[in-house]
Structures are given as structure tokens and as C-alpha cells.
C-alpha positions as a printed NumPy array, in Angstrom:
array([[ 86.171, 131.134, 170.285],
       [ 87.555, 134.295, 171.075],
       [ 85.025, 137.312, 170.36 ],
       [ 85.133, 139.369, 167.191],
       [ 82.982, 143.087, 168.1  ],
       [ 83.097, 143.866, 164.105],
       [ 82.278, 140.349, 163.583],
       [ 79.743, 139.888, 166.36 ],
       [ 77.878, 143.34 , 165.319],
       [ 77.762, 142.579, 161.869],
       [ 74.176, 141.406, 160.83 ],
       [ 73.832, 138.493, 158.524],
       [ 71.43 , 139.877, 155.707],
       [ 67.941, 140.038, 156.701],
       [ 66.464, 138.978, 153.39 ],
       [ 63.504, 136.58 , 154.715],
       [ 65.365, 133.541, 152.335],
       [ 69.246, 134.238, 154.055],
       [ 67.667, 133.517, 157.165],
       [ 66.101, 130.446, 156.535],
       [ 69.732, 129.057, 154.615],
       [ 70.78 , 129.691, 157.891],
       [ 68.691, 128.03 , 160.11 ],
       [ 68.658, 124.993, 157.255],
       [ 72.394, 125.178, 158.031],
       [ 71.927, 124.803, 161.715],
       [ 69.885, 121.835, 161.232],
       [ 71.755, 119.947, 158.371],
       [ 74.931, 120.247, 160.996],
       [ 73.536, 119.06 , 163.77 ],
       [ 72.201, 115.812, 161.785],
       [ 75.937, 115.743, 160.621],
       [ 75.274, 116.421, 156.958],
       [ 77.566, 118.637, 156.224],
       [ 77.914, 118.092, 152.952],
       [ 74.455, 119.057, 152.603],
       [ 75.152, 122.368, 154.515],
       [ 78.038, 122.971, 152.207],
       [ 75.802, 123.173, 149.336],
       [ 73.21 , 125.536, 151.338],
       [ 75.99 , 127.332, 152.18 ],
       [ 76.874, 128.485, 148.959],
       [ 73.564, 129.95 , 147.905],
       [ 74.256, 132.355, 150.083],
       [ 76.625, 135.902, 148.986],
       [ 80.442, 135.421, 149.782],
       [ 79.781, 137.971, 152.32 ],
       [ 77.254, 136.525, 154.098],
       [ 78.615, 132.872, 154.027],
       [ 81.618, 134.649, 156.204],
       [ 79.493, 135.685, 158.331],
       [ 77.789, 133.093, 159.024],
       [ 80.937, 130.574, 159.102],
       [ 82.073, 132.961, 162.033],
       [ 79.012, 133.174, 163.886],
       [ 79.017, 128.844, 164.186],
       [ 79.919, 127.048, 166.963],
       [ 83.563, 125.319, 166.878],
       [ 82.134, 121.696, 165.989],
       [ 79.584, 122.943, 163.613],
       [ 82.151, 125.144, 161.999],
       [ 84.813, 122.576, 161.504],
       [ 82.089, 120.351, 160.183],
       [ 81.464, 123.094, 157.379],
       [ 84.874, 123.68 , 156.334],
       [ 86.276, 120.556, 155.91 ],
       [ 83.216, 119.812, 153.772],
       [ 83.255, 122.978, 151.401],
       [ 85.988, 123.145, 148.595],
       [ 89.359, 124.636, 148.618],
       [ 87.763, 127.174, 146.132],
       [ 85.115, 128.315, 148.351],
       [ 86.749, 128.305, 151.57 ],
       [ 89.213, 130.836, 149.746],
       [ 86.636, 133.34 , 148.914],
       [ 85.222, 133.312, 152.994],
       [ 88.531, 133.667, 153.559],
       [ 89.129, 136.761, 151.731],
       [ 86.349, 138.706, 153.349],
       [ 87.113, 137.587, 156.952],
       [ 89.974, 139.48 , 159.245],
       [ 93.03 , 137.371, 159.394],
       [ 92.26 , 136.566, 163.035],
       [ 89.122, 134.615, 162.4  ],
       [ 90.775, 133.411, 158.887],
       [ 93.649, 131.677, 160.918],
       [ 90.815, 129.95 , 163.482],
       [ 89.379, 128.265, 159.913],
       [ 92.805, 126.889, 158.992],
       [ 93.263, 124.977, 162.717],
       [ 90.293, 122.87 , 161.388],
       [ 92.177, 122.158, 157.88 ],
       [ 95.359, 119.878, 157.533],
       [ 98.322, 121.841, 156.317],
       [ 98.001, 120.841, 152.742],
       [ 94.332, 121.617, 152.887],
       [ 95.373, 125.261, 154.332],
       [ 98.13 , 125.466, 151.435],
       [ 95.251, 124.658, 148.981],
       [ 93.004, 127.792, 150.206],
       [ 95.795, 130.348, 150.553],
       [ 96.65 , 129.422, 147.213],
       [ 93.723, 130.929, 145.823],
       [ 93.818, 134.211, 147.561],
       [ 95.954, 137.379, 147.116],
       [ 99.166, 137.389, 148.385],
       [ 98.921, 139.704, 151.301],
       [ 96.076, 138.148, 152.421],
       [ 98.109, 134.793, 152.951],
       [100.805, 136.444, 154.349],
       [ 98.23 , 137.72 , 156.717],
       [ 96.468, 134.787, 157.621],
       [100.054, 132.955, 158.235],
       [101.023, 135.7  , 160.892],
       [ 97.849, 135.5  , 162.496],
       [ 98.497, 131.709, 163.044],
       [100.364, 129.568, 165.381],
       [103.917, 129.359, 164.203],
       [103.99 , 125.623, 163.934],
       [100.877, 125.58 , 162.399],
       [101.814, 128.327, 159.764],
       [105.38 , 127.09 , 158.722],
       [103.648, 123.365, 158.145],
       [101.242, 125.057, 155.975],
       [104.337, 126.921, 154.226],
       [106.362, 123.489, 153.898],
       [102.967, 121.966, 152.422],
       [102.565, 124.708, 149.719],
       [106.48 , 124.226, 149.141],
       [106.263, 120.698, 149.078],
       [103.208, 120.477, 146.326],
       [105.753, 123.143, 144.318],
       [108.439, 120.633, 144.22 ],
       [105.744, 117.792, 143.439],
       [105.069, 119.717, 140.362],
       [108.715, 120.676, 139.188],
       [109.654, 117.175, 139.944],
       [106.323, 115.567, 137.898],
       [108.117, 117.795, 135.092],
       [111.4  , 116.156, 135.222],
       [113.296, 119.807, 136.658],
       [114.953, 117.782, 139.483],
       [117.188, 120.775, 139.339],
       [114.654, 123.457, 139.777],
       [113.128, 121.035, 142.56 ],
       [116.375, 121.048, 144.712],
       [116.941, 124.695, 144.493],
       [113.61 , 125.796, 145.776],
       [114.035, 123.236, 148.673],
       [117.617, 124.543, 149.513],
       [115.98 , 127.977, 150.201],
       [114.578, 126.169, 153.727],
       [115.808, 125.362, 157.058],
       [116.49 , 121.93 , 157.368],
       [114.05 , 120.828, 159.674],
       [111.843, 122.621, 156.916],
       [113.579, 120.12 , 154.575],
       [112.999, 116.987, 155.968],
       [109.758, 117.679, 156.619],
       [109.183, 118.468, 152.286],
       [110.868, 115.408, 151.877],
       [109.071, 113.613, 154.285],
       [105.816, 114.268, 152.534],
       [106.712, 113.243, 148.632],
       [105.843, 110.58 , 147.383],
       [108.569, 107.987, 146.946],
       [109.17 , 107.783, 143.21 ],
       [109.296, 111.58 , 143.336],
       [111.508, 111.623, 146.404],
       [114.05 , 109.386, 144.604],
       [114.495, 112.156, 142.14 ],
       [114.958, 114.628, 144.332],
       [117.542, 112.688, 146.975],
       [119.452, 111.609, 143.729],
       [119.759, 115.329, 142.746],
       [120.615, 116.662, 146.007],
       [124.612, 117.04 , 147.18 ],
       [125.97 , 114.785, 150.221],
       [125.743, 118.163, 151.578],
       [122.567, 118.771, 151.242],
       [121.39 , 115.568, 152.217],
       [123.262, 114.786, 155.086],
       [121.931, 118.288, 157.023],
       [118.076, 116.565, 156.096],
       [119.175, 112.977, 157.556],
       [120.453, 114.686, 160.819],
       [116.959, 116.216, 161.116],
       [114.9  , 112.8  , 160.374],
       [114.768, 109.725, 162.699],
       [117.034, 106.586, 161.497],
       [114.029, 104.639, 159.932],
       [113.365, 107.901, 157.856],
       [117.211, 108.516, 157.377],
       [117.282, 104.569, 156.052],
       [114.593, 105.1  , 153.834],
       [115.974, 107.812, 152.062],
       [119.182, 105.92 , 151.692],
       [117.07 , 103.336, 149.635],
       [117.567, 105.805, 146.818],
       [121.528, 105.72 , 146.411],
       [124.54 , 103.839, 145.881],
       [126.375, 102.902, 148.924],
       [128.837, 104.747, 147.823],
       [126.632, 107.964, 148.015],
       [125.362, 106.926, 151.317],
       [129.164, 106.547, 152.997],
       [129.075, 110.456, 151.31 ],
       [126.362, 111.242, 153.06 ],
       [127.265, 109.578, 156.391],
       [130.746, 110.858, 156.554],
       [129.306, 114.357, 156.822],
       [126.981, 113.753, 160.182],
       [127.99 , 112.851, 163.949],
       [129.647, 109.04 , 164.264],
       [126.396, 108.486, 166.196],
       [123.804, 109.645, 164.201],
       [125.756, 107.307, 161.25 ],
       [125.615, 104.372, 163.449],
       [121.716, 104.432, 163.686],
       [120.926, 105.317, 160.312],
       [123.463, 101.96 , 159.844],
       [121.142, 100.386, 161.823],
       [118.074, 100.86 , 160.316],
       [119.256,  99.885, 157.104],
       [119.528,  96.143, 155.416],
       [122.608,  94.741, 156.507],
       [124.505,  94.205, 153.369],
       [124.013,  98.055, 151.91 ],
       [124.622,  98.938, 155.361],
       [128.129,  96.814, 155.681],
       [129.209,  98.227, 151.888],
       [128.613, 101.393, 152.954],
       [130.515, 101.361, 156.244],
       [133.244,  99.795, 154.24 ],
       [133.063, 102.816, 151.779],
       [133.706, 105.557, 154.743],
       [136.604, 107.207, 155.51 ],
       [135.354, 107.949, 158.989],
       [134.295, 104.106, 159.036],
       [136.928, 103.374, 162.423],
       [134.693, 105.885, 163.895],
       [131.417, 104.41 , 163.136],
       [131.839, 100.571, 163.467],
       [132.087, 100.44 , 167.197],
       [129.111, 101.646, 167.648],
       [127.484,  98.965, 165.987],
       [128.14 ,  96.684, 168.371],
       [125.611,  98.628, 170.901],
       [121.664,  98.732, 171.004],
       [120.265, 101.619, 170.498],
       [118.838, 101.831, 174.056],
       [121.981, 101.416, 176.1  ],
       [125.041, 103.996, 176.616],
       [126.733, 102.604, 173.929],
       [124.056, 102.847, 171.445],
       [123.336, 106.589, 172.225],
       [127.034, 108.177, 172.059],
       [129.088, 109.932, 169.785],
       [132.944, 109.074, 168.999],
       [133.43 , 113.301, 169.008],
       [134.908, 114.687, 172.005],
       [137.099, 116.786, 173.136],
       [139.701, 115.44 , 176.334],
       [142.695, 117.078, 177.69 ],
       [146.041, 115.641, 179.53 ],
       [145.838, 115.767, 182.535],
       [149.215, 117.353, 183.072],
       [148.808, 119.446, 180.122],
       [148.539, 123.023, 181.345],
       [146.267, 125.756, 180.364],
       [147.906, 127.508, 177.82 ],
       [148.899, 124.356, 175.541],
       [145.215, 122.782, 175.941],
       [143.77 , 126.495, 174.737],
       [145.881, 126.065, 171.925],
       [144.459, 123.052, 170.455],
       [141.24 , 124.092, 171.976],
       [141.271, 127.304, 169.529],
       [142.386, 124.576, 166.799],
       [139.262, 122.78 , 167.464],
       [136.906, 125.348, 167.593],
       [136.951, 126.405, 164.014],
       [136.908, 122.499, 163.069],
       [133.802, 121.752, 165.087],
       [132.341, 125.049, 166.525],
       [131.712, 125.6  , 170.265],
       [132.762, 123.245, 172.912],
       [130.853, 122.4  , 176.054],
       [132.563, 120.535, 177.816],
       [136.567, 119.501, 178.411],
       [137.324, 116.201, 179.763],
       [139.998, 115.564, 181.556],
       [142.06 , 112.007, 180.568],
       [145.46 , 110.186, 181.501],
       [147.94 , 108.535, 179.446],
       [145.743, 105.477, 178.218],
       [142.575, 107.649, 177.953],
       [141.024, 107.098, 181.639],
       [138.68 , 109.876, 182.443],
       [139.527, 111.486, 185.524],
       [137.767, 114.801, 185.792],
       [136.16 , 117.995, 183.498],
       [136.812, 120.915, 183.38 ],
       [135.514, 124.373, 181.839],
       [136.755, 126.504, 179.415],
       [136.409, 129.365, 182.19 ],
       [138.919, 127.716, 184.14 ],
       [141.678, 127.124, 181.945],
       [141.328, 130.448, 180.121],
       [141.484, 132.307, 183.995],
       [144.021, 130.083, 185.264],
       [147.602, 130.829, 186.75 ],
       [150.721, 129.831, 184.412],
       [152.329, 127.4  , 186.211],
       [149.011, 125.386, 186.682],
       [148.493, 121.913, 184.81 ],
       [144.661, 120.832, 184.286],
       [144.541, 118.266, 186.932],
       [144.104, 120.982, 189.361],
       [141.551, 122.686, 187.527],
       [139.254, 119.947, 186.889],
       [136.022, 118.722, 188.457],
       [135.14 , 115.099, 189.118],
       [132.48 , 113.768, 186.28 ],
       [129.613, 111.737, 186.388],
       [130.374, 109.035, 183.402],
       [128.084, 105.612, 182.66 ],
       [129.215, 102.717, 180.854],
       [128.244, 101.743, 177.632],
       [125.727,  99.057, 178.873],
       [123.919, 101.689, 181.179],
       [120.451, 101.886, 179.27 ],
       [118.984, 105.019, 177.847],
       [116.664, 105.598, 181.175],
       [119.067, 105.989, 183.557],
       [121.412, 107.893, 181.487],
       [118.549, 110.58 , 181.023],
       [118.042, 110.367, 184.959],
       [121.623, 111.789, 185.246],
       [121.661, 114.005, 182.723],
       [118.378, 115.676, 184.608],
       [119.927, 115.177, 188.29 ],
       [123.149, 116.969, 187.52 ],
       [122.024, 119.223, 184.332],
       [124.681, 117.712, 182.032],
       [125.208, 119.076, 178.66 ],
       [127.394, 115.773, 177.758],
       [127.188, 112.826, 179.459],
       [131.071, 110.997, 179.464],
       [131.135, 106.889, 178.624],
       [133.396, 104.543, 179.333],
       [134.579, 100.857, 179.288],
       [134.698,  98.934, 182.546],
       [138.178, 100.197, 183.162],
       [137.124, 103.493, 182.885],
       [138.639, 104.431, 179.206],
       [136.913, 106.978, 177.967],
       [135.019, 105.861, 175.019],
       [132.388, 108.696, 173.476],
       [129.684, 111.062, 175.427],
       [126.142, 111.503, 175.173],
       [125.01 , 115.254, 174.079],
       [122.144, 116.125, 176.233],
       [119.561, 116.784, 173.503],
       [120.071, 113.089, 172.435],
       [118.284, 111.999, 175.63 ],
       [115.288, 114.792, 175.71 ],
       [112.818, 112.246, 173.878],
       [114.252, 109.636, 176.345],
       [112.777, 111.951, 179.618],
       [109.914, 112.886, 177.885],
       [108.755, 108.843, 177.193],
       [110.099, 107.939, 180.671],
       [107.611, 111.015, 182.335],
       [104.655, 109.713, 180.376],
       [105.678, 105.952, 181.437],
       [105.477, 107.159, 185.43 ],
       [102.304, 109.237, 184.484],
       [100.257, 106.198, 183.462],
       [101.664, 103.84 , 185.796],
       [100.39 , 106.646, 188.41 ],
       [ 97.225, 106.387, 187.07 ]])
């Protein structure tokens, strides 16, 4: 624990009885009863019980503070520094820590937030937000419920919804736009994306699906039961998009790829593919990568926006491009995140056996892929 000088200095009262409550305290801790300690604990002035809390060991005072009350811990928390507040909450869970800032001023839980790990704070902000909704949505204001969750990021979202209970989640999905939603379902894994689904129409779910990446509507598709999952494909506009997609696992090439791309002629030249380029842009936002394609879609090449904006007029894109690395769709997740890593791909390009270009793999799609496969080679190391 990192050392406090006001905290360290400061004397615990020296009443003959404070003393003793503390060294009862020592004892009933190390026996593990710390719900005994609690209640020794708070004989003792607010004051002194802060003192105290900060003077314990790590495992004696997590021990203590999960035992005391939300109401109590508040008030130790108020007379502490926000530094030394924020090393109570790491013991608490973030609806716990939501509880106890609750019950103190305002400034002091802004305070106590800054002073903690970011992840740490923001869950404890989504957990106070998420008991808010609980309560708007308990009084039948689904309204007032969506509102004060569309004020968050959507990871922040997700997370709220995430942590509602289902009969009160069902409210709130129902309440929400396809908008809305579809920004939390891009956030959630496809088992948590399918379980939200549960809650609509299919009708309302091909809403919801048109409005995220081909790919991302292919797993959630997946995770679903198979007949809301077929009405709902059948209800998309986008669904010639989707459905071959479905015909992949979800560990292979085929599986991980989106249907959005952008690909070039190769005899196009520079000034014509910047055109629809610029065309593109304000559809889908930035581009990373150009592919380069022929006549029936074969990918021959990429090429970078650098390029074709600095090249000569009487070029065509098949002398701009570079050759690309490209797996086909039954090329399992693994080795697709081995490439991506080798040559530092943003997009990985996929193809059929003849080489027809079929979708790409974004880069961040395969991070959780590394990340398992590094852990893998780390035990079988061991």
C-alpha cells in the first residue's frame, strides 16, 4: 500500500478503550471474523474508524470492508483523502462501490472516481447508472430509462444492459430504436447479441441487423434458434449480404469476414477510382485499404490511397498496386491471425479457390484470436 505521511502521522485516539477496539480488531481479523470486527469497528468515532481502516494491512482491510455496510463504509469514506478512498473501492465490486458513493456528497464521488483506475471508475459509473435505470424501469418509465442510457458510450451501454435483469431488459430493448440497439449489439459478443434478440419480433431484429457489419449479422444469426434466425434473415434487405456467410464456422476465414469492401479495376486509373473513393467515404467513413480486382472479381494486388491520390495521369491502378496476402475462406481463425501479425495487416483479403475475391477480415476481428493463441503456446511451454 502506497504510504500516506498525513495518514501515517495521524494518531488513532489514545483513549485507553480505542486502543483496545483496535487490537480486538486485529484479532477478530486474523481468526477471519470479520463480521465480528465490523461491529467493533463501529463503536469507534467515524474519524477514528478511518484511521484505523487505513492503517490495516491489504487482507485484513479487504476483510473489513466487504463486511461493513454500504452506509458505514460511506461515512470512512468521507473523512479519508480520495487516494486512500479509491484503494477501499478495489476491494468492493462495482455495484458495491456505486452503493457507497451514493451516500456521500457529490464532490467527494467525483473525487474518489478520479483517484481510481479508469476501468475501475467507469464500471462503478455504469453500475450506479445501471441501478438508475433498474428503478425507472421497476416504475414502468421505459422512456425515461432509454434516455438516461443514450447519454453513454456504447460500450458503456452494453455493459448497463448487460447487467439488468431480463424481465427489465425486455422493457428497455423493446423501447430502444434499431438505432440504438444495433450500436449496443456491435459492442456485445453474438451469444449476448442473441439474447437480446429474444426480446423482439424478427422483424425488429432484421431492423436491427441491417444497421451493423454483414459479419457481425451473420454471428449474431448464429447464435440464435434457427427458425427466428431464418425469419429474420428473410426480413432483411441486406439479407444477399448476410446469407453467405452462414454457410462458414465461425472459426475459419469464412466465418470471420465481412461482405464490405472496397476493390478497384484494375485498369481503372487514379482519378476515376478517387472519384468513387470520395463517394464512399461519406457512405462508410475512412478506408484502409484498396484492393485491386479484374473483370470477374479476382484479386490481384492493393493499393493505398497515397498512391493513387500522388499518381501521374496517364497511370491505371495496376501499376500502382502491391501484391496482397489473401486466405481462403476455409483457412481457420489461427493462421489468419498469424498473418495479420507477420505482415501488420489492417484487412486481411478472402477468396474462393479461384481466387474471387469474396470479403476481408478487419484486423481488430482477430485481436482476441492472438491473444487465446499466445496463452495456448504459453501453457503448452509450461
Amino acid at each position: 500500500t502506497p504510504s500516506n505521511p498525513e495518514r501515517d502521522s495521524a494518531p488513532i485516539a489514545s483513549a485507553p478503550r480505542t486502543i483496545e477496539v483496535s487490537a480486538a480488531i486485529a484479532v477478530l481479523l486474523g481468526a477471519n471474523a470479520a463480521e465480528a470486527a465490523a461491529q467493533a469497528l463501529q463503536t469507534l468515532r467515524t474519524a477514528d474508524q478511518a484511521i484505523l481502516v487505513g492503517k490495516l494491512t491489504p487482507r485484513d482491510r479487504s476483510l473489513l470492508i466487504r463486511a461493513l455496510s454500504s452506509e458505514v463504509t460511506s461515512r470512512i469514506v468521507e473523512e479519508m483523502n480520495p487516494e486512500d478512498a479509491a484503494e477501499i473501492a478495489a476491494f468492493l465490486a462495482p455495484a458495491d462501490v456505486a452503493d457507497v458513493l451514493d451516500l456521500v456528497s457529490l464532490e467527494t464521488a467525483e473525487n474518489v472516481l478520479q483517484a481510481m483506475p479508469d476501468e475501475e471508475a467507469q464500471s462503478a459509473r455504469n453500475a450506479g447508472i445501471t441501478a438508475a435505470i433498474s428503478v425507472l424501469l421497476e416504475a414502468d418509465a421505459p422512456d425515461a430509462a432509454a434516455h438516461a442510457l443514450g447519454v453513454l458510450h456504447p460500450v458503456d451501454q452494453a455493459a448497463v444492459v448487460e447487467q439488468l435483469h431480463d424481465e427489465l431488459r425486455a422493457s428497455l430493448i423493446r423501447t430502444l430504436t434499431s438505432e440504438v440497439t444495433s450500436r449496443i449489439v456491435e459492442e456485445l459478443d453474438p451469444e449476448d447479441a442473441a439474447a437480446i434478440t429474444a426480446f423482439l419480433a424478427p422483424v425488429d431484429v432484421a431492423d436491427v441487423l441491417e444497421l451493423v457489419s454483414p459479419d457481425i449479422a451473420a454471428d449474431v444469426l448464429h447464435a440464435m434458434p434457427h427458425d427466428k434466425a431464418q425469419r429474420a434473415l428473410e426480413a432483411m434487405a441486406n439479407s444477399t449480404d448476410v446469407a453467405p456467410l452462414l454457410a462458414y464456422p465461425d472459426d475459419v476465414a469464412g466465418g470471420l469476414m465481412t461482405t464490405e469492401y472496397v476493390a478497384v479495376l484494375a485498369g481503372t486509373t487514379p482519378a476515376v477510382a478517387l472519384d468513387g473513393l470520395r463517394l464512399i467515404d461519406e457512405e462508410h467513413g475512412d478506408i484502409p485499404t484498396v484492393f485491386v480486382v479484374d473483370l470477374d472479381r479476382r484479386l490481384l494486388g492493393w493499393v493505398s490511397l497515397r498512391r493513387l491520390a500522388l499518381a501521374r495521369l496517364h497511370q491505371v491502378v495496376s501499376e500502382l498496386m502491391e501484391p496482397a496476402v489473401s486466405v481462403t475462406a476455409s483457412v481457420d481463425q489461427e493462421a489468419c491471425a498469424r498473418l495479420v501479425g507477420r505482415y501488420d495487416l489492417s484487412q486481411l483479403p478472402v477468396t474462393d479457390e479461384d481466387g474471387v475475391l469474396l470479403g476481408v477480415i478487419h484486423a481488430d476481428d482477430l485481436t482476441d484470436v492472438a491473444a487465446e493463441e499466445a496463452t495456448e503456446d504459453m501453457f503448452r511451454m509450461a
